[in-house]
Jmol script that loads the backbone (N, CA, C; Angstrom):
load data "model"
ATOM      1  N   UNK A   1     -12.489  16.071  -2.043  1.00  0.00           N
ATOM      2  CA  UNK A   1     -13.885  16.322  -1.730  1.00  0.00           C
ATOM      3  C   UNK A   1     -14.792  15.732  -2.801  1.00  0.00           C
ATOM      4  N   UNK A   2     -14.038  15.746  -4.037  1.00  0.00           N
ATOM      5  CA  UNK A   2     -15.281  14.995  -5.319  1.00  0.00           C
ATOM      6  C   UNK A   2     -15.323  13.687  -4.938  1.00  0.00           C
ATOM      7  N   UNK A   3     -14.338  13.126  -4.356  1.00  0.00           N
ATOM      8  CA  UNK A   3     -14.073  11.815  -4.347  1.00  0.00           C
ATOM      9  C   UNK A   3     -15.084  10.939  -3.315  1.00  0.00           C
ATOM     10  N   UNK A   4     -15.044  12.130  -2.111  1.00  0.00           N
ATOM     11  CA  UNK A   4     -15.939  11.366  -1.222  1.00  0.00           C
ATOM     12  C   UNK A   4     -17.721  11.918  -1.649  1.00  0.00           C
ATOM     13  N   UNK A   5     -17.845  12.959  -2.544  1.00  0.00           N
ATOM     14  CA  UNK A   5     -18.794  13.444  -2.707  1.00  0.00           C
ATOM     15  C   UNK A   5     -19.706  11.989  -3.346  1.00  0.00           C
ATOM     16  N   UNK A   6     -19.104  11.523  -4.507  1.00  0.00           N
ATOM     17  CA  UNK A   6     -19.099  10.652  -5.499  1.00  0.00           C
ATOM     18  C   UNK A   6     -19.610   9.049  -4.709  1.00  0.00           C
ATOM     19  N   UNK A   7     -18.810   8.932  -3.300  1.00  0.00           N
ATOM     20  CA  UNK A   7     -18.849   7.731  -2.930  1.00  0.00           C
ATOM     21  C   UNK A   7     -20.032   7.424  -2.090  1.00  0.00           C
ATOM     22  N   UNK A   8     -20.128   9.104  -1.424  1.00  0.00           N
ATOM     23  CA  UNK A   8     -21.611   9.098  -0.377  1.00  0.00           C
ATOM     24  C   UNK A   8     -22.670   8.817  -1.119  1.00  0.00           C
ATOM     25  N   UNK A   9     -22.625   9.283  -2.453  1.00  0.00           N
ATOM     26  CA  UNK A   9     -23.626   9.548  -3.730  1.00  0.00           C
ATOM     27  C   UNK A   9     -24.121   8.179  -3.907  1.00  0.00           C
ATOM     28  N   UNK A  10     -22.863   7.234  -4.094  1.00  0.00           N
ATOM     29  CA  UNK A  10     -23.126   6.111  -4.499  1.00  0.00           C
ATOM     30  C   UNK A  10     -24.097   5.228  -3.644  1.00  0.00           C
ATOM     31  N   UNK A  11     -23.408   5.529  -2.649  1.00  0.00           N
ATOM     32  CA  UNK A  11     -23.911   4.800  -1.268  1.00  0.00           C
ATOM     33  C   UNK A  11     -25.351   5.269  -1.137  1.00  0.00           C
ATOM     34  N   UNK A  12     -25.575   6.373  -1.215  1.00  0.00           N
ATOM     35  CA  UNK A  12     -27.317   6.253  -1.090  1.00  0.00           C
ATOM     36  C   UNK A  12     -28.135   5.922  -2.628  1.00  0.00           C
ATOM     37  N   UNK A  13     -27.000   6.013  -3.549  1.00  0.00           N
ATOM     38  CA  UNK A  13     -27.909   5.431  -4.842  1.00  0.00           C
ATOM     39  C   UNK A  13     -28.123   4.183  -4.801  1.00  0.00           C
ATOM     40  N   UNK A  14     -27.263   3.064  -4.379  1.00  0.00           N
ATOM     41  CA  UNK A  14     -27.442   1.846  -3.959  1.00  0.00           C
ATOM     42  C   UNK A  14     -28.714   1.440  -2.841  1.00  0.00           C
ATOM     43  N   UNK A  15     -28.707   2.331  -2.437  1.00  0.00           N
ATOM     44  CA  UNK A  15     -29.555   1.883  -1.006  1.00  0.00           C
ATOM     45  C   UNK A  15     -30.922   2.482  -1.800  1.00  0.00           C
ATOM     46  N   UNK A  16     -31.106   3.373  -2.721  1.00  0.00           N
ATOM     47  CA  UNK A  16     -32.657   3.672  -3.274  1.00  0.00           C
ATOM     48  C   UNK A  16     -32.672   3.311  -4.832  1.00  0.00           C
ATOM     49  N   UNK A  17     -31.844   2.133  -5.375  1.00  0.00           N
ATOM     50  CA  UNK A  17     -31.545   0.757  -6.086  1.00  0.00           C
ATOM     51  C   UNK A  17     -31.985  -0.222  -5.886  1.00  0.00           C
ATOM     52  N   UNK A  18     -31.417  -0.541  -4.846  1.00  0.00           N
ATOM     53  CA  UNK A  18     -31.482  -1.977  -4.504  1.00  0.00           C
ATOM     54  C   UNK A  18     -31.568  -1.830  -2.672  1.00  0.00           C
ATOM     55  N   UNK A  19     -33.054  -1.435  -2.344  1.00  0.00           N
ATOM     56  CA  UNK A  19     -33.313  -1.625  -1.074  1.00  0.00           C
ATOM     57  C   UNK A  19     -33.230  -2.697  -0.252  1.00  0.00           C
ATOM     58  N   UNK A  20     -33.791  -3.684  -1.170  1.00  0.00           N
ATOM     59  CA  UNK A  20     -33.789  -5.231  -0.269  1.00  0.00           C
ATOM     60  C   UNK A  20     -32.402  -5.627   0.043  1.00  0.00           C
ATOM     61  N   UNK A  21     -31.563  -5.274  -0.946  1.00  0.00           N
ATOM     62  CA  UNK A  21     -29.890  -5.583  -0.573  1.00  0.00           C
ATOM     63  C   UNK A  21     -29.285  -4.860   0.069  1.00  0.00           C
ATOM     64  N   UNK A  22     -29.597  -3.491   0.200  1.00  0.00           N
ATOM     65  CA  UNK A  22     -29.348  -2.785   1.274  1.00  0.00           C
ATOM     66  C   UNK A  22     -29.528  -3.134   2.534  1.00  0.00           C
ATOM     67  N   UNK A  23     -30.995  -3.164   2.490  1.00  0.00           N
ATOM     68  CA  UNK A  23     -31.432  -3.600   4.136  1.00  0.00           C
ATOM     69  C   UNK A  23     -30.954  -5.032   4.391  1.00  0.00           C
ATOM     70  N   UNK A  24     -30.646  -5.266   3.777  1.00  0.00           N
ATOM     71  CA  UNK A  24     -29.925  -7.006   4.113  1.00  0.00           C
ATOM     72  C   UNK A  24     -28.238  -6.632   4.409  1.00  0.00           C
ATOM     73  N   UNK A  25     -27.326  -5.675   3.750  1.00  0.00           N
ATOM     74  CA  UNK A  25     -25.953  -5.410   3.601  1.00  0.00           C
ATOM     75  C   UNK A  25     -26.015  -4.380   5.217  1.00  0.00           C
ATOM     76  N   UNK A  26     -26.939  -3.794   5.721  1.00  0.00           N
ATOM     77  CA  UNK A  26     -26.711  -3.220   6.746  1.00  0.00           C
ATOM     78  C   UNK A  26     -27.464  -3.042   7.733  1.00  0.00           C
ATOM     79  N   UNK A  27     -27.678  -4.521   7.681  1.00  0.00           N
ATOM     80  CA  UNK A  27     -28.732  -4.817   8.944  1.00  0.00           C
ATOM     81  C   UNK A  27     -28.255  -5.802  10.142  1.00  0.00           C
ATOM     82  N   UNK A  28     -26.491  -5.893  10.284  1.00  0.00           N
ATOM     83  CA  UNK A  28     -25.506  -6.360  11.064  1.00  0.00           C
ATOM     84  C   UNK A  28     -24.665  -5.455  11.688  1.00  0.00           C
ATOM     85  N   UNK A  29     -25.114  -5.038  13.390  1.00  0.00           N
ATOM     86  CA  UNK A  29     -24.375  -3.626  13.537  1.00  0.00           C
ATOM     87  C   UNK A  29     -23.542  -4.323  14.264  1.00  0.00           C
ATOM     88  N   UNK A  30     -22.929  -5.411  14.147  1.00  0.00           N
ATOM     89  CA  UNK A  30     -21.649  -6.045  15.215  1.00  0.00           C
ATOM     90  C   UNK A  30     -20.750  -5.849  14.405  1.00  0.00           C
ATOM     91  N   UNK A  31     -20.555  -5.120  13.224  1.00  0.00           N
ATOM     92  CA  UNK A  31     -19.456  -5.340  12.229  1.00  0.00           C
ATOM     93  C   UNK A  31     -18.439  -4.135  12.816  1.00  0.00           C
ATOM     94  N   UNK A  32     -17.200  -4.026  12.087  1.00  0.00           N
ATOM     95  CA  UNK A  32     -15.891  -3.295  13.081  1.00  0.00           C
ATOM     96  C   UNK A  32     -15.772  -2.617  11.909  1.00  0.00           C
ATOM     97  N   UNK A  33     -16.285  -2.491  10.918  1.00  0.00           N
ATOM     98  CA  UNK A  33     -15.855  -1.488   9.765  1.00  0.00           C
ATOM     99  C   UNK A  33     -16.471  -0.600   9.281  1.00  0.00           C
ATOM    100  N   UNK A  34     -16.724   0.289   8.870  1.00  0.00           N
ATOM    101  CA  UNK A  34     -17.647   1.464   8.382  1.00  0.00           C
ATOM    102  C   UNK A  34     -17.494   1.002   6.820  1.00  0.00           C
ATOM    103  N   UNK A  35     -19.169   0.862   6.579  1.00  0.00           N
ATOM    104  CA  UNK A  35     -19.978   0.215   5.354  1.00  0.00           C
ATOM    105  C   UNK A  35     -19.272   1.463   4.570  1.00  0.00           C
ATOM    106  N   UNK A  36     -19.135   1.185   3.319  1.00  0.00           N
ATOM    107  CA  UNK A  36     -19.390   1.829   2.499  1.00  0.00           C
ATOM    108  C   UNK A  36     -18.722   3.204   2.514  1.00  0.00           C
ATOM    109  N   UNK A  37     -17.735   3.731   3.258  1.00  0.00           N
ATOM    110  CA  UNK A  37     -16.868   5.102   3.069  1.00  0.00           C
ATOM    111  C   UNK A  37     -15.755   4.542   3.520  1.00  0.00           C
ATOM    112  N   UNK A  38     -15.361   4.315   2.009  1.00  0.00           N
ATOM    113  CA  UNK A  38     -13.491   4.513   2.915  1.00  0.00           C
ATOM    114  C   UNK A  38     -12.731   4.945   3.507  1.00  0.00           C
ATOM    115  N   UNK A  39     -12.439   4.875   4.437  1.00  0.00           N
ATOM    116  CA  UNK A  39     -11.216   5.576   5.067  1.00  0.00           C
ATOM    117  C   UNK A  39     -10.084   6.551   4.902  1.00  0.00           C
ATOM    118  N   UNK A  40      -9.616   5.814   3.341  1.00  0.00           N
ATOM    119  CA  UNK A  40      -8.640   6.457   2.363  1.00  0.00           C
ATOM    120  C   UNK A  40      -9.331   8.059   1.774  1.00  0.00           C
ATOM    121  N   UNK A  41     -10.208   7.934   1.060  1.00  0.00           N
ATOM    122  CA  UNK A  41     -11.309   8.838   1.103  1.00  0.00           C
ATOM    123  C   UNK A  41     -11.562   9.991   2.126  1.00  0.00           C
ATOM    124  N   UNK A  42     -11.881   9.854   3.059  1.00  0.00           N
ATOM    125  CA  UNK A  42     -11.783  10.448   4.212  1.00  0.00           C
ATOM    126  C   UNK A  42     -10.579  11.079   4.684  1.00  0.00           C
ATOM    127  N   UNK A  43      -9.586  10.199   5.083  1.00  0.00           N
ATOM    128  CA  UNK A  43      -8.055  10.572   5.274  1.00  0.00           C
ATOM    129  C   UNK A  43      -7.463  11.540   4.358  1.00  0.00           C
ATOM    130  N   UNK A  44      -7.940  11.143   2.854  1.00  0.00           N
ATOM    131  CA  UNK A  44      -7.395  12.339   2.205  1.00  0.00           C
ATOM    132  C   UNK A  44      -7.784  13.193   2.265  1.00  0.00           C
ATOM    133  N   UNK A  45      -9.321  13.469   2.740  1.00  0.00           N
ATOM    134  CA  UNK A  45      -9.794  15.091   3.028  1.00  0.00           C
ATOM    135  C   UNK A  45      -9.112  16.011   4.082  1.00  0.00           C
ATOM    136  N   UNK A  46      -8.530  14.765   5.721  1.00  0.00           N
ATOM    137  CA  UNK A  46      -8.012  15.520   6.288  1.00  0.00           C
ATOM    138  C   UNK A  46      -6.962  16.186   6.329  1.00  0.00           C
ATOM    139  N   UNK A  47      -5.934  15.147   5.644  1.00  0.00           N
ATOM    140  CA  UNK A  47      -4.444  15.684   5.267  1.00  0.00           C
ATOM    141  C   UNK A  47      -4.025  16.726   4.061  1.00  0.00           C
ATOM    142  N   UNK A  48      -5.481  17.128   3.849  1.00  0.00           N
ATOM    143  CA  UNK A  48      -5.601  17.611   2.515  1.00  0.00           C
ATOM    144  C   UNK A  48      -6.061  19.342   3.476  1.00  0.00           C
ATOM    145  N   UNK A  49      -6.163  19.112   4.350  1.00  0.00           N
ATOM    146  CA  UNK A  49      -7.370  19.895   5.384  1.00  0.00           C
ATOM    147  C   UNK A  49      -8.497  20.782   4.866  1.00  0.00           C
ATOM    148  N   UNK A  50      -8.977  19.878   4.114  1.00  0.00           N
ATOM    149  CA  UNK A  50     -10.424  20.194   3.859  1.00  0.00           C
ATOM    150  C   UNK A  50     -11.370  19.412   4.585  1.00  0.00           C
ATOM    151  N   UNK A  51     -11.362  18.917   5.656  1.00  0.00           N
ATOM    152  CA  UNK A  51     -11.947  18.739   6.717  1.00  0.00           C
ATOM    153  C   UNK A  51     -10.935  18.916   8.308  1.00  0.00           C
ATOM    154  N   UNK A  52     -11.790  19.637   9.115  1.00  0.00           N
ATOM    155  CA  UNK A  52     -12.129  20.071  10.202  1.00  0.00           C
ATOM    156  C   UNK A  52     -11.847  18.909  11.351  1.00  0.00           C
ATOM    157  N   UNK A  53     -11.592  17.747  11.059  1.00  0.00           N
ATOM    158  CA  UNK A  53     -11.333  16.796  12.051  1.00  0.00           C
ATOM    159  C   UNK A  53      -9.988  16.293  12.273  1.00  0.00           C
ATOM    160  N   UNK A  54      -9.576  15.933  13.037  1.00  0.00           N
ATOM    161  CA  UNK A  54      -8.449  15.548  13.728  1.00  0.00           C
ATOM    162  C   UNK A  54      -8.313  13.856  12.695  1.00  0.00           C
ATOM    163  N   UNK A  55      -8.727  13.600  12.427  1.00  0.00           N
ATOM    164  CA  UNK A  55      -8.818  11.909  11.805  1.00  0.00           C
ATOM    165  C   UNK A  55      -9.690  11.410  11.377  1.00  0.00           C
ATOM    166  N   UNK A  56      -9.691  10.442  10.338  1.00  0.00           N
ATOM    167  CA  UNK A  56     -10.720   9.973   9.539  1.00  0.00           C
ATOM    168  C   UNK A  56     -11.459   9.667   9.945  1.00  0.00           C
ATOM    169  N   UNK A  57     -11.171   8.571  11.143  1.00  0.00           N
ATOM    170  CA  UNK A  57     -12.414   7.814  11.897  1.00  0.00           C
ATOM    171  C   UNK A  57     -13.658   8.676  12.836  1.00  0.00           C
ATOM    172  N   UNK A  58     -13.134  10.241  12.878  1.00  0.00           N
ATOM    173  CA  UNK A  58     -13.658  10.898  13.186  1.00  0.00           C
ATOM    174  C   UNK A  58     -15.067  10.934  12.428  1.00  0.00           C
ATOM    175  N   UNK A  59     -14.378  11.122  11.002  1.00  0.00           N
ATOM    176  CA  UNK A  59     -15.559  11.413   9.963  1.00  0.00           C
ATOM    177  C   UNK A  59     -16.079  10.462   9.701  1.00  0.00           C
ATOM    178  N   UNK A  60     -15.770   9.489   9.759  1.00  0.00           N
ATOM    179  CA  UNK A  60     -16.467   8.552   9.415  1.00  0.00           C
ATOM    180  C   UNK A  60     -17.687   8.037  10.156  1.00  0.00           C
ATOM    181  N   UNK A  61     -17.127   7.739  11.655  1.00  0.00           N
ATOM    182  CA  UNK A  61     -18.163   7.506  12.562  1.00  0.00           C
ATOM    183  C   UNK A  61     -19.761   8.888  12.734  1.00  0.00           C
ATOM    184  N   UNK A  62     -19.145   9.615  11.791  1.00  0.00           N
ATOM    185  CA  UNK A  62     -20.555  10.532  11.750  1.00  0.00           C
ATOM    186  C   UNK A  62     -21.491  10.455  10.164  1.00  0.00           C
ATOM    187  N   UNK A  63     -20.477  10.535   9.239  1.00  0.00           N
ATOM    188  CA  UNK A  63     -20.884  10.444   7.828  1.00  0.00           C
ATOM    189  C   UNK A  63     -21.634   8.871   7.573  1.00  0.00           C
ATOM    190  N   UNK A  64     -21.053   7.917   8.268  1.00  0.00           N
ATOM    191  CA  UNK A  64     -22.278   6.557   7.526  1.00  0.00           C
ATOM    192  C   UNK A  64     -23.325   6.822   8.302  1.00  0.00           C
ATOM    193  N   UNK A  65     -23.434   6.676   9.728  1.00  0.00           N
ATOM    194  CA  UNK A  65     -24.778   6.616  10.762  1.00  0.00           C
ATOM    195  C   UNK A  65     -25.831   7.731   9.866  1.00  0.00           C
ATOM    196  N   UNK A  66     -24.991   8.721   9.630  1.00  0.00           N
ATOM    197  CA  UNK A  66     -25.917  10.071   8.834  1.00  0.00           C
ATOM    198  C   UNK A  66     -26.699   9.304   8.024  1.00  0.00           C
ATOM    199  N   UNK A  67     -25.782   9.138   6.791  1.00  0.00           N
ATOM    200  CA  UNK A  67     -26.213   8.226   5.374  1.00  0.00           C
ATOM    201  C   UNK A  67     -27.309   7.595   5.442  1.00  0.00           C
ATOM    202  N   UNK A  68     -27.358   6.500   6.426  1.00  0.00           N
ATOM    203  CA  UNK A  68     -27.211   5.405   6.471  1.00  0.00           C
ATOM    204  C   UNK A  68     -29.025   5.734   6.736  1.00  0.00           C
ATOM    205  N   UNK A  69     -28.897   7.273   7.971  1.00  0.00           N
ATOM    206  CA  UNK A  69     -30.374   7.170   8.473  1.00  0.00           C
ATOM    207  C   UNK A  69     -31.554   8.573   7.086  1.00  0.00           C
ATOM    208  N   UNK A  70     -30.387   8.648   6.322  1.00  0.00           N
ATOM    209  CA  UNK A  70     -30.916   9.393   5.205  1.00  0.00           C
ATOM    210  C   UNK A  70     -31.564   8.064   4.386  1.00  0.00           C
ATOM    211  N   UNK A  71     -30.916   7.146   4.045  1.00  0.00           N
ATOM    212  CA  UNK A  71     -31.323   6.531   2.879  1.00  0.00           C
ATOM    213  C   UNK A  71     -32.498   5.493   3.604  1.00  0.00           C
ATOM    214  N   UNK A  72     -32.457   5.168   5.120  1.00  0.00           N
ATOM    215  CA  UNK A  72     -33.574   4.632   5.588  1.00  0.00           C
ATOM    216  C   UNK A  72     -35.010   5.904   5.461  1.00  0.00           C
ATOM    217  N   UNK A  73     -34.610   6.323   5.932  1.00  0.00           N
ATOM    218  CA  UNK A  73     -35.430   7.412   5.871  1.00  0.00           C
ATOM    219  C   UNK A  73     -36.430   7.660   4.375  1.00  0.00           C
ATOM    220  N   UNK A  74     -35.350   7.541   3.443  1.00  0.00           N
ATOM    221  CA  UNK A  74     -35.903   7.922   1.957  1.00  0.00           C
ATOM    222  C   UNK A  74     -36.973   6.578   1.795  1.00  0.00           C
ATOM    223  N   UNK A  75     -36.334   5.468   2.108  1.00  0.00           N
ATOM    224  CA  UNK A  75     -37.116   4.197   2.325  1.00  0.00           C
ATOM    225  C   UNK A  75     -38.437   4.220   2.641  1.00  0.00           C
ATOM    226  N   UNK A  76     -38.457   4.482   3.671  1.00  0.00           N
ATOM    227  CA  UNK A  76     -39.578   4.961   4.361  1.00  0.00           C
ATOM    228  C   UNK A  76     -40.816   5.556   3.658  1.00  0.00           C
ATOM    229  N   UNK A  77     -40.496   6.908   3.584  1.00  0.00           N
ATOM    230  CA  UNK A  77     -40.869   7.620   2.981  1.00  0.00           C
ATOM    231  C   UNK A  77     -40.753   8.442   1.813  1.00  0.00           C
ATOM    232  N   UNK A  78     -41.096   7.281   0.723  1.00  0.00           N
ATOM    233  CA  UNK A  78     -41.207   7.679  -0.792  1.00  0.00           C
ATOM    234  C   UNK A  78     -41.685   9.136  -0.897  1.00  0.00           C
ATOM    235  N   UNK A  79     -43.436   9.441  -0.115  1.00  0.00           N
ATOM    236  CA  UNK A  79     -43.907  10.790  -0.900  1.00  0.00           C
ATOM    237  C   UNK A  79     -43.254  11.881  -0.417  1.00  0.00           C
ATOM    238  N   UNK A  80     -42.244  12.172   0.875  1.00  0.00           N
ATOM    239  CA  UNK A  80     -41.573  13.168   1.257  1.00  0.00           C
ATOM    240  C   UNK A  80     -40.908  13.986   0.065  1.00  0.00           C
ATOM    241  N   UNK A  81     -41.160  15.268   0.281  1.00  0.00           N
ATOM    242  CA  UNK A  81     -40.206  16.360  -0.790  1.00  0.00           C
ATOM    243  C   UNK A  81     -39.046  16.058  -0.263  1.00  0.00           C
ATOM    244  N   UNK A  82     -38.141  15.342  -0.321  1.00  0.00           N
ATOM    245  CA  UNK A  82     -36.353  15.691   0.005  1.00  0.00           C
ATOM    246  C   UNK A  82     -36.038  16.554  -1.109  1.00  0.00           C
ATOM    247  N   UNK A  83     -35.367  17.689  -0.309  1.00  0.00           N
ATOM    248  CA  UNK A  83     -35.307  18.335  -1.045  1.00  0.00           C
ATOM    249  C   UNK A  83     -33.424  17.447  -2.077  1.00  0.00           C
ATOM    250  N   UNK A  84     -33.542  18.604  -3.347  1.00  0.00           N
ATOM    251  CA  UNK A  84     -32.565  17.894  -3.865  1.00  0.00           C
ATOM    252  C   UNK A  84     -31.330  17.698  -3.683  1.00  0.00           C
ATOM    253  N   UNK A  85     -30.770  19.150  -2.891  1.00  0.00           N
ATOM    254  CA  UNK A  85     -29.208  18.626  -2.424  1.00  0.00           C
ATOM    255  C   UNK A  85     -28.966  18.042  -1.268  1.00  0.00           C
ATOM    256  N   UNK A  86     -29.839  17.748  -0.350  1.00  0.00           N
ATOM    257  CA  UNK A  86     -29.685  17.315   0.876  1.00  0.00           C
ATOM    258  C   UNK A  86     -28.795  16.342   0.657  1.00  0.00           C
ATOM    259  N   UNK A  87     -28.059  15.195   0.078  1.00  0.00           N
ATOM    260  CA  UNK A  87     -27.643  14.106   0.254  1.00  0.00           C
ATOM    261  C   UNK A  87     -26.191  14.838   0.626  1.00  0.00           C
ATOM    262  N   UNK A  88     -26.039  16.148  -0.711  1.00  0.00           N
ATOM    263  CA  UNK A  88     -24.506  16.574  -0.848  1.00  0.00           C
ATOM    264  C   UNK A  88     -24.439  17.511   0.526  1.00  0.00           C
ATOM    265  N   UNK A  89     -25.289  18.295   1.157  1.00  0.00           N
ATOM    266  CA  UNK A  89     -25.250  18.861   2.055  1.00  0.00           C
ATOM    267  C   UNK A  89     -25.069  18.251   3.202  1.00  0.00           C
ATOM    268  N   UNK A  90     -25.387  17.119   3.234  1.00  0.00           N
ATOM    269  CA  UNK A  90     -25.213  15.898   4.527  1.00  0.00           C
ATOM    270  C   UNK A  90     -23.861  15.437   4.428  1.00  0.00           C
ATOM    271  N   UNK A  91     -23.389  15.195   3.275  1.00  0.00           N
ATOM    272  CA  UNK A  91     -21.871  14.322   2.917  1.00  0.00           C
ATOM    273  C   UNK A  91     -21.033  15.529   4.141  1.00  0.00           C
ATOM    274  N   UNK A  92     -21.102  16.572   3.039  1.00  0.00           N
ATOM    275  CA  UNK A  92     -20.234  18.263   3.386  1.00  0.00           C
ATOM    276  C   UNK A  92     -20.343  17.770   5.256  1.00  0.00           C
ATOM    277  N   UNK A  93     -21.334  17.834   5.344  1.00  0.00           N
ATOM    278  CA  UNK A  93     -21.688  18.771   6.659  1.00  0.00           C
ATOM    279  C   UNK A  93     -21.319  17.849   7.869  1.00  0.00           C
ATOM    280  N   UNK A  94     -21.708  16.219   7.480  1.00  0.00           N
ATOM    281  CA  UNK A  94     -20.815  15.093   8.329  1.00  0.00           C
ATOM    282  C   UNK A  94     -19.504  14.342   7.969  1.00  0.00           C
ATOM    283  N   UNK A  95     -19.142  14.862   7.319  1.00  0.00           N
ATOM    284  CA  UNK A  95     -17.515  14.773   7.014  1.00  0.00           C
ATOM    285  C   UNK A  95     -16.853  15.958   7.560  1.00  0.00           C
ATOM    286  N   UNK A  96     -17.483  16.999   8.058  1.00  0.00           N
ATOM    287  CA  UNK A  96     -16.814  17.966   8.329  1.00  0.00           C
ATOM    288  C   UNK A  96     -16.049  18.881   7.671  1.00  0.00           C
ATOM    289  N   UNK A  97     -16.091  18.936   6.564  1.00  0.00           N
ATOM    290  CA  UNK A  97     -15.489  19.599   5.134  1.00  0.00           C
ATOM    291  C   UNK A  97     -15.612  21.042   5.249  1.00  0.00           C
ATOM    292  N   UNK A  98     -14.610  21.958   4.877  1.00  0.00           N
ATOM    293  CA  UNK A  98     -14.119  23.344   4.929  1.00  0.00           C
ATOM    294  C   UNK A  98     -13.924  23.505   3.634  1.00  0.00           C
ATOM    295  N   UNK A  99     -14.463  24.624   3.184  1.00  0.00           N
ATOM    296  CA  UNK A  99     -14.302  25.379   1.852  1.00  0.00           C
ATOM    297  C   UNK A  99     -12.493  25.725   2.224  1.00  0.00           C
ATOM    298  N   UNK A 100     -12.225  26.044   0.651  1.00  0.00           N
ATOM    299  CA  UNK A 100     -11.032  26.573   0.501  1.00  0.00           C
ATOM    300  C   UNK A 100     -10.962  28.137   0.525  1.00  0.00           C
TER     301      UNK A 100
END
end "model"
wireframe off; spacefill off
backbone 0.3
color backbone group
């Protein structure tokens, strides 16, 4: 769970970094791979069963689109209060992650 916590983290620190490279790195939705969350990452949460899903690709196909419309979003709109854990509460909550 730190692992993918760490990577979602990254992924929207990059994207409110370096916006222009962002919006350029994921502005091709014909691609067959999920940007930026590994798989491995993921997979180990399930076999680990600290997530709730049947398979990675499960989580995955929910955790980037999430991300993806968080860090556009932040884009957007600089003066918005986000609040502060939302990023980690989004990771948790679209990865599907179960407390121990």
């Amino acid at each position: 769970m730190a692992r993918l916590g760490a990577v979602g983290l990254a992924y929207l620190d990059f994207a409110r970094d370096c916006p222009g490279r962002y919006r350029t790195m994921s502005g091709d939705a014909r691609t067959t791979s999920v940007p930026g969350v590994p798989n491995t990452v993921l997979r180990d949460c399930v076999v680990s069963g600290r997530s709730s899903c049947s398979g990675s690709s499960e989580d995955a196909m929910s955790l980037w689109p999430g991300l993806h419309g968080l860090a556009h979003q932040r884009d957007l709109m600089h003066t918005f209060p986000w609040p502060d854990r939302l990023d980690r509460l989004m990771i948790s909550t679209l990865a599907h992650l179960v407390r121990s």
